[in-house]
C-alpha angles and dihedrals in degrees: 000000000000097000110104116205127192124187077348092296119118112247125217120346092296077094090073090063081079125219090131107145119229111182116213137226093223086056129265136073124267119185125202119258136246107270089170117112090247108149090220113034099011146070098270084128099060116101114221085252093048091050092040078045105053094053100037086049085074091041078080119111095217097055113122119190125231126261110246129207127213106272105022127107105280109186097224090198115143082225094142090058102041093043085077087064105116107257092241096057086052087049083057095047094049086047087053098047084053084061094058116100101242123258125193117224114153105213123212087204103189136025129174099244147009111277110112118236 
């Protein structure tokens, strides 16, 4: 896996090429995507508007999330959070994500349950 951890913490911007494991606690592993702008495994298909959207559409005070069940895929972004973020500072970050030479990591972002593959 190309993601480097030290004292648990990502190093450098190769932790933006995702893989990152997040147990839950409906069961199961989710790792955190590619946002890295690789043609294969990443986001180089995104517009600017499509990355600043997916994260605005859950800045909306009538959201609700899903029920999950245990077992089932559970996104475990923070997207809520981060959809309060100014559209202009998610314009930069994506700006800055389009800088990043691009690394392929191909993310099996959910399995049912917590065994690591």
């Amino acid at each position: 896996m190309i993601t480097r951890k030290v004292k648990g913490k990502p190093i450098g911007v190769i932790g933006l090429a995702g893989g990152f494991e997040f147990p839950l606690v409906t069961d199961g592993l989710v790792r955190s995507s590619n946002i890295i702008l690789d043609k294969e495994t990443g986001i180089v298909n995104w517009s600017e508007e499509e990355f600043v959207q997916k994260f605005k559409v859950y800045a909306d005070s009538t959201y609700v999330p899903l029920k999950v069940r245990n077992g089932e895929f559970n996104s475990f972004k923070l997207w809520m959070i981060y959809g309060q973020i100014k559209r202009g500072d998610l314009s930069v970050i994506y700006a800055y994500l389009k800088t990043i030479k691009p690394v392929k990591n191909t993310v099996l972002r959910f399995s049912a349950d917590n065994i690591i593959e």
